[in-house]
C-alpha angles and dihedrals in degrees: 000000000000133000125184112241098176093066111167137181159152097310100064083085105260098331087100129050101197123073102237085252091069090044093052095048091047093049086050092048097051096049095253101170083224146337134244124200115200104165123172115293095326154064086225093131094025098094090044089052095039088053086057101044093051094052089053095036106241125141124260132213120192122210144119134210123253129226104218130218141173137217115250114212099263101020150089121272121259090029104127118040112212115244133195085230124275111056107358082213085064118052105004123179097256139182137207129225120199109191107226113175124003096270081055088058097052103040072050091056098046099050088047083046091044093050097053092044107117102001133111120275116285095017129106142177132179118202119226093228087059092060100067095056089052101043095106113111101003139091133226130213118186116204126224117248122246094237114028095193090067095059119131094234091195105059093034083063100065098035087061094049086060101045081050103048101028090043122019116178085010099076127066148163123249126206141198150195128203096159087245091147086264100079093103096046090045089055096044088054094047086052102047086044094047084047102048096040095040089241127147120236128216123186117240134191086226088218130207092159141032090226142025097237086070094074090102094053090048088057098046082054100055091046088058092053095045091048085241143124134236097251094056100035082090103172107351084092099057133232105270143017093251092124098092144106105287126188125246086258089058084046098059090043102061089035093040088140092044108047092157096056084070095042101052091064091064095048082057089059095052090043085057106100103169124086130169094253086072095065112132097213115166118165122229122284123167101186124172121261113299091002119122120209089248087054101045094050088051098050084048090052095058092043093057090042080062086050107041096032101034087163093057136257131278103247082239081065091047098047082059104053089048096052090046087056095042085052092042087047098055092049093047098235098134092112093057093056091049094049097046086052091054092054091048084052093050085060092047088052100050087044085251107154112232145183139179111226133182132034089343084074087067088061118090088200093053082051106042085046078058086249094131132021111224129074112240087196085068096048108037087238105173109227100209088073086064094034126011139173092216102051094068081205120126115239118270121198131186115212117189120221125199093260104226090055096041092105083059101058091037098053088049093049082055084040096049087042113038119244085259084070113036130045128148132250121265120217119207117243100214126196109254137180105299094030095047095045089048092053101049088046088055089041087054085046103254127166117265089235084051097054094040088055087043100045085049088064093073128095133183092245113040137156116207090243098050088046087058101051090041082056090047092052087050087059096257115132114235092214103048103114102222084049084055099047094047089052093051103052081040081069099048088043093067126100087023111128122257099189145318118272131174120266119241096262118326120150131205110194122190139196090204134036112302090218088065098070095016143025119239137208143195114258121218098245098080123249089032131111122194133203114223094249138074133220086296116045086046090057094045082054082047096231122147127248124195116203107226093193131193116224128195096196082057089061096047092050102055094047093053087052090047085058104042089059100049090060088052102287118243121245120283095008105133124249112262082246099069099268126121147197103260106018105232089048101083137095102181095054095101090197131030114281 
């Protein structure tokens, strides 16, 4: 049996040219007993390629590799990468981590935290005297490098003295062979090194594609990151399309004198006993003494039934809210609600005006905590559409905040919760049509004034045959072969991540440390901190987000407030801060007076 450790793919930032769902489904069709993604510096494509494997039922293993870096005397950590010679962007000393058990996944997620910890966006740089410390529960897989001859000796030394003495039969070299005219010299290194360090050695595809016909694509996509084109990348793109996802047969092919190079990967998976279903995330809940989060919602529902509804509730109301608690209480949301509550009071405190919007509206418990405005009793409003058994989904409320004072609820969330538990939500910026078409014209060495009129081309809602003749009607010839072929791997291009951004407001709250179930990085926009995953992958892992949103009207409104007091108010017309006269009246308060 065989199974790919070295998984790589797209979102290693164009250093892989297949989406981790491509990689998953060709592993499965080629029989691979499991399949390990190790992509650059992150877990960004881990939870996508662990949603397909589970639905085909292929094991996954979890992992990232590492760029690695020294201390110089007299200066920081991290502050030198370590190169095999030539660009150390282009070829770094890098390490694997396979996460085996659960302690391996976190100690996984704090050294890729930790190596992005005070960096610029997008880089990352792992210390050797930080490996040691975290090697519990993981495995570790050093690659071999693509010309041995080019290797630091130095600094390899010590690396493999760590692997040897922190991980022992943990640790092993992996070789591989892409009939580039180096494969000898690459096995001959992995042996002497196995032998002289007492490591075991395992043979890899080293994949950057799931097949061998994206080699194209994986050029296209070096050439973006170097700022080149394809006519003068000479040899920095190789000479063949061996880099790609091969079967246990071809395995044993290429490694015919070494069998058990290819078999041990294989004992490694099955050695793997952590999986992203076994995540312990629990989100953050400070209760008074003896109180449980379910009681404590509940003892807050009836005192804001006393507040919103002083002249008492029809027994229709209050067989809804028991049966809202009861529901919440079975799925064991009672904490969400609670924590959402304590953001809308942060505002309230601060005089920000708030509301809670979408399918929360429908909920008589998010209206009578003060979490949403409107009374769902008045309106008929059904609240399975907001909360339901049989959507195995977690909740997910919106709360608008007045626009120009949103910083300020979201630096004190960070502020109430410690930046260990709360980070925000990243959301992927993909190439599409325009963007993807304007880079591969700049890649084949086209003119800017040639890519912008190609990439205008583009609509959202094109036909192949519309998008021909409006390319016609912009001078380029249809038939000409390189126009073809730009049009083609823009294609392919598309839906491949650009780069990570920050969502628009999505929180992700903890009762334990983030960095024990993710890792997390700095954003570019200073005092933010940002998980790997975006919407989607938080709700697969089945953690809860909360939307901290900014509002204009908001805004608006509580300007116009501001100024209708301070020329003497008018009766019944609500304070700037939220509250109104008389207390159930208004529908900005976004809490009970």
């Amino acid at each position: 049996m065989f199974a790919e450790l070295l998984g790589r793919s797209c979102f290693s930032f164009l250093r892989g040219a297949s989406h981790p769902e491509e990689l998953v489904e060709r592993a499965h069709q080629l029989g691979h007993a499991a399949f390990g993604l190790c992509d650059l510096d992150g877990l960004y494509g881990v939870v996508r390629g662990w949603t397909r494997a589970r639905d085909l039922g292929l094991p996954f293993l979890v992992g990232a590799e590492l760029t690695l870096g020294w201390t110089e005397e007299g200066a920081a950590p991290r502050a030198k990468p370590l190169g095999f010679g030539g660009s150390p962007d282009d070829a770094p000393l890098t390490l694997a981590l396979l996460a085996q058990t659960s302690a391996g996944y976190q100690n996984l997620c704090r050294l890729l935290t930790q190596s992005h910890a005070g960096r610029p966006k997008g880089e990352s740089l792992c210390a050797l005297e930080w490996l040691a410390p975290r090697a519990e529960g993981l495995i570790a897989v050093l690659p071999a490098p693509e010309e041995p001859s080019a290797v630091p000796e130095g600094a390899l030394e010590e690396l493999l003295g760590i692997l040897r003495e922190a991980w022992g039969e943990r640790a092993v070299l992996a070789a591989h062979c892409h009939l580039d005219g180096r494969d000898g010299r690459r096995i001959r290194w992995v042996e002497r090194t196995a032998a002289r360090f007492g490591l075991g050695v395992v043979a890899s595809s080293r994949p950057r594609y799931h097949v061998a016909t994206r080699k194209p694509l994986a050029d296209v996509l070096h050439c973006i990151r170097r700022g080149i084109t394809l006519d003068t990348a000479g040899r920095e793109l190789g000479g063949n399309h061996e880099a790609y996802l091969r079967s246990e047969e071809q395995m044993l092919r290429l490694f015919a004198e070494r069998p058990h190079w290819v078999g041990r990967t294989a004992e490694i998976a099955q050695s793997v006993r952590f999986d992203l279903s076994q995540l312990e995330y629990h989100f953050p809940c400070e209760l008074p003494p003896g109180r449980t989060p379910d009681e404590r919602l509940a003892e807050l529902t009836w005192e804001g039934v006393r507040q919103r509804y002083p002249e008492g509730i029809s027994a229709e109301l209050r067989a809804q809210l028991e049966k809202e608690l009861r529901l919440i209480a079975k799925l064991g949301v009672a904490a969400y609600f609670l924590s959402i509550r304590e953001v809308v009071e942060i505002a309230r405190r601060r005089r920000i005006l708030c509301q809670g919007r979408g399918s929360a509206a429908n909920s008589a418990v998010c209206y009578v905590i003060g979490i949403t405005a409107v009374d769902p009793a008045r309106s008929s409003l059904l609240f399975e559409r907001f909360l339901s058994e049989e959507r195995a989904e977690p909740p997910d409320i919106d709360v608008d905040f007045e626009h120009e004072r949103r910083e300020e609820v979201i630096q004190e969330i960070y502020e109430r919760y410690g930046r260990d538990r709360a980070a925000m939500v990243s959301e992927v910026i993909c190439y599409r049509g325009k963007s993807a078409l304007r880079e591969v014209a700049k890649v084949f060495g086209l003119s800017q004034e040639q890519a912008d009129r190609l990439s205008g081309s583009v609509t959202h809602f094109d036909t192949a045959e519309a998008h021909e003749e409006r390319l016609t009607d912009r001078g380029f010839d249809i038939d000409d072969p390189r126009l073809r072929q730009v049009v083609a791997l823009a294609g392919q291009l598309q839906g491949f991540p650009r780069h990570l951004s920050i969502h628009v407001g999505g929180f992700v709250l903890s009762s334990q440390p983030l960095h024990e179930v993710a890792p997390v990085e700095p954003a570019r926009m200073e005092g933010r901190t940002v998980l790997p995953w975006d919407k989607d992958d938080i709700d697969a892992l089945g953690f809860f987000k909360m939307d901290v949103l900014g509002l204009g009207m908001l805004t608006a409104i509580r300007k116009a407030l501001a100024s209708i007091h301070a020329d003497g108010g008018l009766r019944g017309v609500p304070e700037p801060n939220g509250a109104a006269s008389p207390p159930s009246a208004s529908p900005l308060s976004a809490s009970p007076p």
